[in-house]
N, C-alpha and C positions, 0 to 999 in steps of 0.2 A: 316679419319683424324679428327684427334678432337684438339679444338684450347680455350685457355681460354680467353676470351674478355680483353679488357684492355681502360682506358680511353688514351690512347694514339692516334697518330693522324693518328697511321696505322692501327685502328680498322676501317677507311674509305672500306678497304677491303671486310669487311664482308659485307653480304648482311643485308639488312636493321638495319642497325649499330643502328640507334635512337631505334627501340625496343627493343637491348639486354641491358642485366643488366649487370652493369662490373661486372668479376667476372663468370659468367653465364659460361656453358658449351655449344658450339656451335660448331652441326656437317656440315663440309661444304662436297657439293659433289661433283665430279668430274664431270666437264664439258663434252659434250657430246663427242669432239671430244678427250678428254684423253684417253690414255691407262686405261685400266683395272687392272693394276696391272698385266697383262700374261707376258710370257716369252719373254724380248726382242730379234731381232735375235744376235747371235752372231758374235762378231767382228772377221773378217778372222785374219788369221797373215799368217805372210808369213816367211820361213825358205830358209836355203840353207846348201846344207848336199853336205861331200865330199866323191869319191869313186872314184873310178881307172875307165877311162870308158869302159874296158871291163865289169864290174859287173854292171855299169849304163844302159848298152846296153843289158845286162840280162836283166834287170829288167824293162824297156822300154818293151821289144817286152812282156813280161808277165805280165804284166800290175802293178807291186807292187813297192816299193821301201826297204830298207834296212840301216842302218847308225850302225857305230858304231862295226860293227864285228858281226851284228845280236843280237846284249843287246834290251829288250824292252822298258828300262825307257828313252830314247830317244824319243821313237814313240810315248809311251804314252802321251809325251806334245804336238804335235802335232794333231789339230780337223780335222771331216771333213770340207773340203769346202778350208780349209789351200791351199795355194801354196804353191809349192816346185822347186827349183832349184837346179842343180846336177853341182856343180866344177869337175874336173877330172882334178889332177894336173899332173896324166902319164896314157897313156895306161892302163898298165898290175901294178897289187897294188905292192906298192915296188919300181915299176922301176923308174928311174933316166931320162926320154928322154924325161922334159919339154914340155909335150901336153900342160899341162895348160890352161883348155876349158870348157865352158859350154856348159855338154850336155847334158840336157834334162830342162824339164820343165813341169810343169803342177799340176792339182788340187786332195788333198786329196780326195776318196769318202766316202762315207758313212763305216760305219762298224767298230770294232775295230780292235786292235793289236792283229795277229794272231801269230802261231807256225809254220815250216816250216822243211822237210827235206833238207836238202842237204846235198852233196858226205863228208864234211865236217864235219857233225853232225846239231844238230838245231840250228835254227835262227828266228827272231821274225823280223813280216812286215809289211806292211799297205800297200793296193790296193789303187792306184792312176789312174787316167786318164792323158794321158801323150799326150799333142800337138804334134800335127806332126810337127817338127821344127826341121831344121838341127844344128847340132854342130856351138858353135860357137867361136873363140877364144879369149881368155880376153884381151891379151894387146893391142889390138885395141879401147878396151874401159876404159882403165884405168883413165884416165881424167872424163869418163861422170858419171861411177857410185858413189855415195853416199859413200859404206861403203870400198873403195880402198881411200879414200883423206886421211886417216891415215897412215903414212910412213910402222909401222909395220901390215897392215891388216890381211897379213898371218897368222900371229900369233894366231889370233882367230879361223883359220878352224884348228887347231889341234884338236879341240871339236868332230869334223867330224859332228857334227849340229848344226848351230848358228841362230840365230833370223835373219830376213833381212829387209830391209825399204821395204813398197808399192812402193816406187818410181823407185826403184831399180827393183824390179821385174816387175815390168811393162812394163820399159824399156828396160828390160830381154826381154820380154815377144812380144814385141813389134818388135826388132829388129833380133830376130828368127822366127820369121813369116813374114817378110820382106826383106828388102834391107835393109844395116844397113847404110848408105852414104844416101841413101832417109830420112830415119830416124835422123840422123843427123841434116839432113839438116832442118826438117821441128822444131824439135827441136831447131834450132838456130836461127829461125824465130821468134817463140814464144815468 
């Protein structure tokens, strides 16, 4: 980093201010304990992708996930390390008999967007690691999460992948690997 001196009163900064010349070119170096200029880690984000939970429960026991009808430019925004949470607004895709539930959960792994046969022709994926956590159903939580306090929320998983808060998935995350009434509760505490 290179900084041009100045008689102002924030050239108190540089190290031994009285021997530079204003004007002067002066290299300062990075403290010991500064980053090096390498690669910071990257910020997770976290998603939530809709699918009928027949295809979620596909995709759970064989470890990948899917959005979108098998399109790749979905997945590709999607890093490792990413969390994922799976809506299933019915069973079976199409059908009408209000499951409305999340089920599944768990973290991007390493690797890219791959290609995939199915009875259907190809489809494009990403291998996830998926928490063992049972289904769970939404309208129980309707109040507690973040991105339901919008009247129209639904509207947004016609996407079938939308961005989701930390807080939200956490909470996700938390109360499927739990008692969700436990959870609650220590949450109401807080």
């Amino acid at each position: 980093m290179i900084f041009k001196a100045s008689n102002r009163d924030d050239a108190a900064l540089f190290p031994r201010e009285e021997s530079i010349n204003p004007g002067a070119t002066v290299r300062l170096l990075p403290h010991a304990n500064v980053s090096r200029g390498g690669p910071k880690p990257a910020e997770r984000s976290y998603w939530l992708a809709v699918a009928s939970a027949e295809h979620v429960r596909l995709g759970r026991e064989h470890g990948f996930m899917q959005v979108c009808h098998g399109k790749p430019a979905p997945l590709k925004r999607i890093k490792p390390g990413d969390g994922i949470v799976y809506y299933s607004p019915s069973l079976t895709m199409g059908g009408k008999d209000g499951f409305q539930s999340f089920t599944a959960i768990g973290y991007v792994r390493e690797g890219e967007v791959y290609r995939a046969e199915m009875d259907c022709g190809k489809a494009y994926r990403r291998d996830v690691d998926w928490l063992d956590a049972p289904e769970q159903p939404l309208r129980p939580l309707l109040g507690w999460l973040d991105f339901t306090q919008d009247k129209n929320w639904g509207y947004r998983l016609r996407f079938g992948l939308v961005d989701f808060g930390q807080s939200d998935f956490e909470f996700l995350q938390e109360i499927m690997t739990s008692e969700l009434e436990v959870v609650k509760q220590r949450r109401l505490q807080a």
